[in-house]
N, C-alpha and C positions, 0 to 999 in steps of 0.2 A: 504494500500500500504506500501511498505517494500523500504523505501529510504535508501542510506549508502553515506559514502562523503571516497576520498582516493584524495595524493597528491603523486605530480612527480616532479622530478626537472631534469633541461634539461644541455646543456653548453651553452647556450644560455642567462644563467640571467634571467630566466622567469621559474614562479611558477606556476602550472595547479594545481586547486583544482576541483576536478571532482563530480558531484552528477549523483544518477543515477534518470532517471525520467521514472515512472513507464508507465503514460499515452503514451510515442512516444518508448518506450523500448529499450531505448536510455541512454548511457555516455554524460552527458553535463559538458564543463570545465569553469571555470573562472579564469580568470587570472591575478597575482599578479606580476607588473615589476620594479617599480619605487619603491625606488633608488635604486634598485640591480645594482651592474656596473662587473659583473663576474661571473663564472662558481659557480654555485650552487651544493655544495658535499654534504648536510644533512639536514633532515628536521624531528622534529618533533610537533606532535600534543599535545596540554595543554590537561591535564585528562578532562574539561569542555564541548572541542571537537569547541570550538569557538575561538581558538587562536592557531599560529601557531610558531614554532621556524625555524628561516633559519640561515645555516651556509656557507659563499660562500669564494670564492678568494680573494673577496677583504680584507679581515682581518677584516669581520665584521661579528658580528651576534645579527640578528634582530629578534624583534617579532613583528606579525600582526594580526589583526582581521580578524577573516576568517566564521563570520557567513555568514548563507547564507539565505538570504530574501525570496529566491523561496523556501527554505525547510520550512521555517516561524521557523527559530532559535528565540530563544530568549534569550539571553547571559543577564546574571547578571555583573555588576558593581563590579572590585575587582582591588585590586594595578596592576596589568595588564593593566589592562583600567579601568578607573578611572571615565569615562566618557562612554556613549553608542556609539559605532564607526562601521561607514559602512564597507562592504569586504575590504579588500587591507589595509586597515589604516595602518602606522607605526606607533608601541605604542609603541616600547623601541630599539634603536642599541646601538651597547655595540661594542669600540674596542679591534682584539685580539695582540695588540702588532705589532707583523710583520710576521704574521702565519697565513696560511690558516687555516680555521675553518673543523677539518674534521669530527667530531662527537657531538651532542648537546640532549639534554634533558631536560624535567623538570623535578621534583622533582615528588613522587607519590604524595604529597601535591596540588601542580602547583605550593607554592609560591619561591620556590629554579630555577634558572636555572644551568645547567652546560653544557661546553665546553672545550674541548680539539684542539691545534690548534697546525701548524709542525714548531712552533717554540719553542716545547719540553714543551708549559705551558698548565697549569690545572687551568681553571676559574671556578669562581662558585658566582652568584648576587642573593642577596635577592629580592622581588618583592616590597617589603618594603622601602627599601633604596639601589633604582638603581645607584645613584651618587655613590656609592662605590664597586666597583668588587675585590674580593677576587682572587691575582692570584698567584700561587706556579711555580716558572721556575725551572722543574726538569735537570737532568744533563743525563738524559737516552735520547734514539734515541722518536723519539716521538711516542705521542697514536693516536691511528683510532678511535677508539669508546669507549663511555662511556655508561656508564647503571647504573641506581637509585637502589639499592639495596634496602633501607627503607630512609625516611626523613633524617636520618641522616649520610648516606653511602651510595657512591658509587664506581664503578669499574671500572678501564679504563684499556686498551691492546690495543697497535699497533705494532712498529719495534720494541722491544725489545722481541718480543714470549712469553710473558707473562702477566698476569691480575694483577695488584695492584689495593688496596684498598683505597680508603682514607676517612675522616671523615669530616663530617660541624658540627659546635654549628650551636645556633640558629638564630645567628647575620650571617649565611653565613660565616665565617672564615674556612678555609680548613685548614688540618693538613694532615702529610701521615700517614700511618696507615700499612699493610703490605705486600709485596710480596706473593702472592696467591701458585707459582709454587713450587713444591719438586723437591731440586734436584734429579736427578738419579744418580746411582754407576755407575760411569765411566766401562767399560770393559776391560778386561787386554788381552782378546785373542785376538793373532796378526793374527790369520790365520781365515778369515772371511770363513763363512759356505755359498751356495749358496744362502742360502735365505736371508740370511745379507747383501751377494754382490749386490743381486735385491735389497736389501732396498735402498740401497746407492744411485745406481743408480737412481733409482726413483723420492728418496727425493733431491738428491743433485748433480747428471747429471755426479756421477765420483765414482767408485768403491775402488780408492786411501786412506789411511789413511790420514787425516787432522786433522781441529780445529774439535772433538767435543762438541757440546750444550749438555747441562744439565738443558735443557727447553723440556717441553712433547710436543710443537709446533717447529718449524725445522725453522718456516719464521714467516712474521708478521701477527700478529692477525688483521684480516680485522674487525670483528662485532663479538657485545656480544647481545646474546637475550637472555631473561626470559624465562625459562624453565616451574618453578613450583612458585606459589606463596600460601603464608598463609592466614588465612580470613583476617589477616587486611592489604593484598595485599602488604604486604612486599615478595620479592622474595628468598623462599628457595635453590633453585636451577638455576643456569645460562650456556647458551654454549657460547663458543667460536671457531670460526671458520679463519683460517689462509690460508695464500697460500702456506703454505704446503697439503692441501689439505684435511686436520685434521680438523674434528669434536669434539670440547669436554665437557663433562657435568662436573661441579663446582657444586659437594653439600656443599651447604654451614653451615651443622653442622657436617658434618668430618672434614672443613675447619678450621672450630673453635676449633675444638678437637684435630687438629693436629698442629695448630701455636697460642700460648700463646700470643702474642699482638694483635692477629683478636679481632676488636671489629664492630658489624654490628649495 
């Protein structure tokens, strides 16, 4: 039989981690609620597949045990859980300041977490030495999501239309690192061509000369997913996707070739 486990998050404060069960051919959910007290905007899974990360309104983010007894999990013992813990256990909350928590990750390791939260900070806790969270309060509009480029990099975009980089040692300490986007050559023609006019209109609800961006996204970047990855499942390539309605692929060794401080 071919079991697989996926998880939902509701506005409700309640966590559904679903298994399929082959025998009734059937979604079965189990449910994770306490202490969540708010809307749940992000969740991800630890590489191990027995731990989960939640990001919600309340300015927290938690992690919990989410093996599952009916699948007959068997989770190993690691700074995560220290200890062997039934479904739902709270094994770590971390506060984020005064900001909703709106994108989280682990590390491709599992032992880094990272979070981005709308009160413009970039966290990142070792699994080692949880009593200390490593947090950078950027001066930019804030990020929506983040993405583990390798152990030691990652990438976040939200409201500013753009992907930055930044870097961890290995004590978890963040650093920035660089602005992903090229600018573009402004244009000098004042007499838009039809199909410039439909751009306008499309992207920006008005055919008028205004501010423009010198960002290849027009709005904010909602999500960054893995594209392509290397065998030692560092990510060579990532998209970003915005409400401008823009799809876009990041190779990340033009990336490197074209900006002198990229370090991944």
């Amino acid at each position: 039989a071919v079991v697989s486990t996926q998880s939902a998050h509701y506005g409700r404060g309640l966590l559904s981690v679903c298994y399929f069960d082959p025998e009734n051919n059937w979604w079965i959910s189990k449910h994770i609620k306490k202490p969540i007290r708010s809307t749940i905007l992000c969740v991800d899974w630890h590489p191990n597949n027995y731990l989960l990360a939640v990001g919600s309104c309340d300015f927290k983010c938690r992690v919990f045990a989410s093996a599952l007894k009916e699948l007959q999990d068997q989770p190993e013992t690691s700074d995560w859980m220290p200890k062997l813990s039934k479904f739902g256990t709270l094994l770590a909350e971390f506060d984020s300041n005064s900001g909703w928590v709106h994108g989280v990750q682990f590390s491709l390791s599992g032992g880094l977490l990272g979070w981005v939260a709308h009160d413009c900070s970039v966290n990142v806790v070792n699994a080692a030495n949880q009593a200390k969270v490593y947090t950078i309060l950027t001066n930019i509009l804030p990020y929506m999501s983040l993405l583990w480029l390798s152990d030691s990099s990652f990438v976040v975009a939200g409201h500013s239309n753009y992907p930055d980089v930044y870097n961890v040692d290995p004590s978890g300490q963040v650093k920035y690192g660089a602005k992903l986007d090229v600018k573009k050559s402004a244009s000098t023609d004042d007499n838009l061509s039809a199909r410039a006019r439909f751009q306008k209109l499309d992207y920006q609800g008005t055919d008028e000369a205004g501010t423009q961006l010198d960002t290849i996204h027009l709005n904010a970047v909602t999500e960054l997913r893995a594209v392509s990855r290397a065998p030692d499942n560092t990510v060579t390539a990532f998209s970003s996707t915005g409400k401008d309605g823009k799809l876009v692929i990041w190779d990340i060794k033009a990336l490197c070739k074209s900006i002198a401080s990229l370090k991944i």
